[in-house]
N, CA and C atoms as a LAMMPS dump frame, in Angstrom:
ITEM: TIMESTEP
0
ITEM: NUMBER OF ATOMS
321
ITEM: BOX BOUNDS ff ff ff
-5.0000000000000000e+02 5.0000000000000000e+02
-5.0000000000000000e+02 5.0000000000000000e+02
-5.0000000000000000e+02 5.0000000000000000e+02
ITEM: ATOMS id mol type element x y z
1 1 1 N 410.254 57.279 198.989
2 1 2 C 409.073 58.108 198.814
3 1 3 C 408.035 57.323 198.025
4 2 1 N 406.922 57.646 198.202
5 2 2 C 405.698 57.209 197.806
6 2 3 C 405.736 57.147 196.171
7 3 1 N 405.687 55.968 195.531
8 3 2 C 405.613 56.011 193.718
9 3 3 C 404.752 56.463 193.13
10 4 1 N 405.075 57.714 192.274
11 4 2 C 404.675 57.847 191.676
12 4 3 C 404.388 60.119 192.346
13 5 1 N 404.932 60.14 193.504
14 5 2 C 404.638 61.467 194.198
15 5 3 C 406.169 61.742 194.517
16 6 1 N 407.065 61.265 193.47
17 6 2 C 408.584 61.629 194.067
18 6 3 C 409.067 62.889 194.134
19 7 1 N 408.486 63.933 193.118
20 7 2 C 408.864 65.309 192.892
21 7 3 C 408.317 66.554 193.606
22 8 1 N 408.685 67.536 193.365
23 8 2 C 407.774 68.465 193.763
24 8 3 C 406.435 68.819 193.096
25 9 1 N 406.879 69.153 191.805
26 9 2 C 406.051 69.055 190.473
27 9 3 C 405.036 68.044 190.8
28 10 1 N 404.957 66.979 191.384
29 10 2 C 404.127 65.665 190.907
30 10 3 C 403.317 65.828 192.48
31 11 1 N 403.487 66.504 193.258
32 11 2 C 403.215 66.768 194.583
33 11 3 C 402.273 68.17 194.366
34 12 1 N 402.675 68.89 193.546
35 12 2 C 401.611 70.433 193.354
36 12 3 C 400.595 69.555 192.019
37 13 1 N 400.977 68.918 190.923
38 13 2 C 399.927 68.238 190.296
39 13 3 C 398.951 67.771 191.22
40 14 1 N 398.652 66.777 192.305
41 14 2 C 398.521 66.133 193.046
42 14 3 C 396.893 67.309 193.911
43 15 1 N 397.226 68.027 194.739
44 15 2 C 397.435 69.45 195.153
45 15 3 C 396.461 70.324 194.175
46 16 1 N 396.262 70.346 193.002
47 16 2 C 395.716 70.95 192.164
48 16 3 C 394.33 70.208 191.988
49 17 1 N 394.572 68.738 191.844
50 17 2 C 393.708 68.161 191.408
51 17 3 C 392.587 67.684 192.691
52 18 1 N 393.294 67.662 193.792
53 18 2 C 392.57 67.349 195.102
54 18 3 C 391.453 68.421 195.107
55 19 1 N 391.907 69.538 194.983
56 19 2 C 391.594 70.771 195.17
57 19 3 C 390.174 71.023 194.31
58 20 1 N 390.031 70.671 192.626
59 20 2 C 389.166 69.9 191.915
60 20 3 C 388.54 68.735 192.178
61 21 1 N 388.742 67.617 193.044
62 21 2 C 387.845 66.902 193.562
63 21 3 C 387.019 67.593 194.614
64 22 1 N 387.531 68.194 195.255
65 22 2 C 386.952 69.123 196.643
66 22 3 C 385.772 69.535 195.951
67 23 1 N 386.151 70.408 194.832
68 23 2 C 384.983 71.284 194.205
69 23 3 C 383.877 70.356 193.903
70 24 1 N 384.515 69.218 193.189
71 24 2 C 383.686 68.577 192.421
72 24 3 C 382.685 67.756 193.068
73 25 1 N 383.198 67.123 194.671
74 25 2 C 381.944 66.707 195.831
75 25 3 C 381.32 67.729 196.218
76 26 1 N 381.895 69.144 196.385
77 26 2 C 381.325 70.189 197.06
78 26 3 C 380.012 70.515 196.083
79 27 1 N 379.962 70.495 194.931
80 27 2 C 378.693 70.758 194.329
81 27 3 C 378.124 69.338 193.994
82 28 1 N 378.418 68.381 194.595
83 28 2 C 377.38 66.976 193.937
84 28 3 C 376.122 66.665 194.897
85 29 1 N 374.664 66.706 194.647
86 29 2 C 373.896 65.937 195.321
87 29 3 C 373.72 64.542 195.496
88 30 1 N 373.544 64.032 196.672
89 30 2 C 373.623 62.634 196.627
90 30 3 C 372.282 62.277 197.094
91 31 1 N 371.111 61.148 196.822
92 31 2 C 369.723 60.98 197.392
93 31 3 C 369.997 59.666 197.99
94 32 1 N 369.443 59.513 199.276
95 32 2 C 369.863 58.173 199.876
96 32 3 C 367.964 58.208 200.373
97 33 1 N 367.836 56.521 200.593
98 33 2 C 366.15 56.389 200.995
99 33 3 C 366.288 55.875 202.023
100 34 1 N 365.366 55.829 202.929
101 34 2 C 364.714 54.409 204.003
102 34 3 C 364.44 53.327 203.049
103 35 1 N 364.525 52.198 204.208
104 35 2 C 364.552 50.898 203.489
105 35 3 C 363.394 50.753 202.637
106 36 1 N 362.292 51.239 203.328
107 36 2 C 360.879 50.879 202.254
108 36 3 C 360.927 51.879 201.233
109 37 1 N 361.528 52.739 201.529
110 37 2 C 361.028 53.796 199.925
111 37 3 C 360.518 54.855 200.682
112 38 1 N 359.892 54.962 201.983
113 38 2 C 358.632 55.839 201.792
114 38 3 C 359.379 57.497 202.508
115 39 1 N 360.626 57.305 202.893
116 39 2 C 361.142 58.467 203.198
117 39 3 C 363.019 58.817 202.088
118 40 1 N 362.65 59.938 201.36
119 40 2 C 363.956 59.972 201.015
120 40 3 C 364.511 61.422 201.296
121 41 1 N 366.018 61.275 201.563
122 41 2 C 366.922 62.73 201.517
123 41 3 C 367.909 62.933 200.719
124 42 1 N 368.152 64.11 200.666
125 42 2 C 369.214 64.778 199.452
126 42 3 C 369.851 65.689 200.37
127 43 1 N 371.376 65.14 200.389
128 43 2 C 372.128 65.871 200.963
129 43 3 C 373.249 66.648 199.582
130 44 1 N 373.55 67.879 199.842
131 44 2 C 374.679 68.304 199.141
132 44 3 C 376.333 67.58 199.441
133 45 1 N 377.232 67.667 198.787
134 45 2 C 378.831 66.837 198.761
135 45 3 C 379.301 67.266 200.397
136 46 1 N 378.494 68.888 201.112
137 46 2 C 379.554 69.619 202.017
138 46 3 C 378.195 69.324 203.582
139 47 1 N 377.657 68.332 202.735
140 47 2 C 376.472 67.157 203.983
141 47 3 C 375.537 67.921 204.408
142 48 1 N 375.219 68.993 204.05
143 48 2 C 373.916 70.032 204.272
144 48 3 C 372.809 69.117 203.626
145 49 1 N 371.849 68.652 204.463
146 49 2 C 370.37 68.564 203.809
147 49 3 C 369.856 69.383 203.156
148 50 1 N 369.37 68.785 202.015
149 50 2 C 369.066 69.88 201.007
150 50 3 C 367.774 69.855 200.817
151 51 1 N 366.847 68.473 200.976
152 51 2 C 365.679 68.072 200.155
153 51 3 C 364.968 66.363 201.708
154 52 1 N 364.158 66.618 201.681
155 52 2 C 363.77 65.504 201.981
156 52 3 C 361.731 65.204 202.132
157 53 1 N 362.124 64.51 201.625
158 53 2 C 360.272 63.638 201.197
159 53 3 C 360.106 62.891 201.635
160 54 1 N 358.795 62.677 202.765
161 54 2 C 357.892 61.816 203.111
162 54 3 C 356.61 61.482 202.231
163 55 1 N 356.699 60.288 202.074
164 55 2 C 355.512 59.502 201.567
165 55 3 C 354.215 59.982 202.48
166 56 1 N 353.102 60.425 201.384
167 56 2 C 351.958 60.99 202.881
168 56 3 C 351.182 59.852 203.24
169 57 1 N 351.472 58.381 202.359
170 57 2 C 351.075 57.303 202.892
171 57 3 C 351.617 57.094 204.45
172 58 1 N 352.797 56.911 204.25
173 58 2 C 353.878 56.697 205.736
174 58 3 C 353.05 57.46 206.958
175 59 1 N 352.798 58.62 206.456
176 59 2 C 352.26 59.755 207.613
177 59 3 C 350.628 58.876 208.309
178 60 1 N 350.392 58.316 207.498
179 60 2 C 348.754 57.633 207.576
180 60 3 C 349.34 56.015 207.807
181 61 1 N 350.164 55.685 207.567
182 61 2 C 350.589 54.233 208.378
183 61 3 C 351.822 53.943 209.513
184 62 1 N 352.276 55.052 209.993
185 62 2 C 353.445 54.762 210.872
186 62 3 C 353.406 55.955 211.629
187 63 1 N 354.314 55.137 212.687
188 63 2 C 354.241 56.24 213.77
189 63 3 C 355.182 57.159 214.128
190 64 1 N 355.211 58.121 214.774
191 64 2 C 356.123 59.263 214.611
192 64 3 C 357.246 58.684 214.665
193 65 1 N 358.09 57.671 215.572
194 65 2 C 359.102 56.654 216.184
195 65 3 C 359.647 56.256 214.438
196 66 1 N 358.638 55.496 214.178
197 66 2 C 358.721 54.946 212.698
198 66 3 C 359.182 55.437 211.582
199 67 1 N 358.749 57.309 211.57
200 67 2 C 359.346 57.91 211.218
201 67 3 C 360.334 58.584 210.879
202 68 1 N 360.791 59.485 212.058
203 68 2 C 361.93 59.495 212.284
204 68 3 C 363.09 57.995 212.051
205 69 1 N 362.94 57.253 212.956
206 69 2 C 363.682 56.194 212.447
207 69 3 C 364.064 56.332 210.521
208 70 1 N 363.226 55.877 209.615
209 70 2 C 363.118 56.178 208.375
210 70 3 C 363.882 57.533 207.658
211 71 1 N 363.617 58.61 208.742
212 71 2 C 364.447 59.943 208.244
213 71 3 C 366.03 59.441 208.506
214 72 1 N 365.983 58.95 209.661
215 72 2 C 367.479 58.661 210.17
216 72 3 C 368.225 57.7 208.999
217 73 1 N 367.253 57.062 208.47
218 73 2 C 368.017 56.279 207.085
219 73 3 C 368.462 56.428 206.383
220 74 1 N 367.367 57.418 206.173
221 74 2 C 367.393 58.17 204.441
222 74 3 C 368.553 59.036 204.384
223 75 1 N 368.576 59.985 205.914
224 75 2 C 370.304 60.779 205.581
225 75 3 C 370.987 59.99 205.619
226 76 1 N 371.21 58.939 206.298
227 76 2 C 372.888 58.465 206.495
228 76 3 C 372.87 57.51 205.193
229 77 1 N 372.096 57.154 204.987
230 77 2 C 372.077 56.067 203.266
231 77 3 C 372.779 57.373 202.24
232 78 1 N 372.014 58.727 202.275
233 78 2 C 372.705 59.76 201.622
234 78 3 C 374.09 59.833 201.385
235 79 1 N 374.597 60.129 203.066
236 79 2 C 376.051 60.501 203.738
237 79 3 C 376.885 59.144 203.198
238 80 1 N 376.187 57.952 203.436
239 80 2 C 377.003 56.854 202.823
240 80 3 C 377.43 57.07 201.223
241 81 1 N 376.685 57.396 200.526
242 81 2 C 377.075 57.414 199.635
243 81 3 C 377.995 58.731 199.058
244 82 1 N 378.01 59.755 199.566
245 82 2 C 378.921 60.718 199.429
246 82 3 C 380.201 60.096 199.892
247 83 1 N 380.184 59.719 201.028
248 83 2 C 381.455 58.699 201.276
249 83 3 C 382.284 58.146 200.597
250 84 1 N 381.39 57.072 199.989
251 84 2 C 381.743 55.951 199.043
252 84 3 C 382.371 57.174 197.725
253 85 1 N 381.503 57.576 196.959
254 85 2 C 382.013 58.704 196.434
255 85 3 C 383.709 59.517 196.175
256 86 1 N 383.425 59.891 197.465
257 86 2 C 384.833 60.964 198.008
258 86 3 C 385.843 59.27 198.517
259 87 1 N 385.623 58.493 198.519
260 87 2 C 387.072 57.465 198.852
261 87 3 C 387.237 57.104 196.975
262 88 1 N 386.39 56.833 196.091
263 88 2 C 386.428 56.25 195.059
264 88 3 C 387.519 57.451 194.527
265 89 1 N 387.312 58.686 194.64
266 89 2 C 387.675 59.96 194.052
267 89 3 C 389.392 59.513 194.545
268 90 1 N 389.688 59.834 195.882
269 90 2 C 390.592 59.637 196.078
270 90 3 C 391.798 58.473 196.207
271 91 1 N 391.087 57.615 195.562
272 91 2 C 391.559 55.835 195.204
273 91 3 C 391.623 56.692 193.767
274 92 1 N 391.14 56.998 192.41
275 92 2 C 391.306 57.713 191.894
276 92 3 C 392.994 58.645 191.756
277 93 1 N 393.213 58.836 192.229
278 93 2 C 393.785 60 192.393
279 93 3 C 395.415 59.587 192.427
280 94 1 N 395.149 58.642 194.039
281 94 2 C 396.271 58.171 194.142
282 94 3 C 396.554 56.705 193.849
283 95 1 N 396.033 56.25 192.517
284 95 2 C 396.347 55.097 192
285 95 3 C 395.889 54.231 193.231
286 96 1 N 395.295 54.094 194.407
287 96 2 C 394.847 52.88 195.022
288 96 3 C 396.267 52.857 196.028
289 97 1 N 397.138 54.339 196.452
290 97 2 C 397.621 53.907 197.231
291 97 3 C 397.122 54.49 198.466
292 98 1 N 397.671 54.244 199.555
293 98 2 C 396.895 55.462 200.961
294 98 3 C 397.599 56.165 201.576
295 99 1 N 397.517 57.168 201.372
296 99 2 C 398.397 58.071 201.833
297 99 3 C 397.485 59.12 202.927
298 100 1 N 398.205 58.896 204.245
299 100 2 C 397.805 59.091 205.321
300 100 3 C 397.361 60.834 205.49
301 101 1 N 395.991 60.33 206.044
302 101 2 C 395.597 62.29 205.786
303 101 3 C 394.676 62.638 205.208
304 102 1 N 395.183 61.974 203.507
305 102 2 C 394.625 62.462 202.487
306 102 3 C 393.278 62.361 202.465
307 103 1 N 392.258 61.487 202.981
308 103 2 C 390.605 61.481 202.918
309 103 3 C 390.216 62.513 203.94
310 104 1 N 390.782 63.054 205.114
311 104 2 C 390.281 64.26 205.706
312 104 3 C 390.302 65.649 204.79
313 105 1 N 390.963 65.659 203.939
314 105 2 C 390.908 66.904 202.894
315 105 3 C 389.789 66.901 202.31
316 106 1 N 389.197 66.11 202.159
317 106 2 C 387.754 65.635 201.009
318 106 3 C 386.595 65.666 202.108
319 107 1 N 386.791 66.034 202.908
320 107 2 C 385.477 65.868 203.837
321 107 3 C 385.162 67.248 204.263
């Protein structure tokens, strides 16, 4: 068995605390940008857009294409980092081992 998850006890610890990371991405905002700056988004931990700002320069120098493109950044630069996030949490958790499964619970 996996070190350090041999018991039952150490398996509901485990279980408890996942359960507290859940919460704890579920309420975190994360802000990710486009490369230039001029578009950013804020997604919540459970990936709902929450917030997003265009530069009204951008609107007066680029084109709708340009735009969008830029929106498309700014969330997934967001989503990346909730990611990064929710794996750190669960490297965390289980001492850096991988236990199969376990990052679909966090998502």
């Amino acid at each position: 068995m996996l070190k350090g998850l041999g018991d039952f006890g150490n398996l509901m610890r485990l279980q408890k605390e996942i359960k507290g990371v859940h919460k704890k991405i579920a309420g975190l905002t994360m802000e990710g940008s486009s490369s230039n700056g001029k578009v950013r988004a804020a997604l919540s931990g459970e990936h709902r857009l929450t917030a997003l700002t265009i530069d009204p320069d951008a609107m007066e120098d680029c084109g709708v294409r340009d735009i969008e493109r830029m929106i498309i950044e700014a969330v997934n630069s967001a989503a990346d980092k909730i990611k990064e996030f929710s794996e750190s949490e669960i490297k965390r958790l289980t001492g850096g081992i991988e236990v199969p499964g376990l990052d679909g619970l966090l998502k």
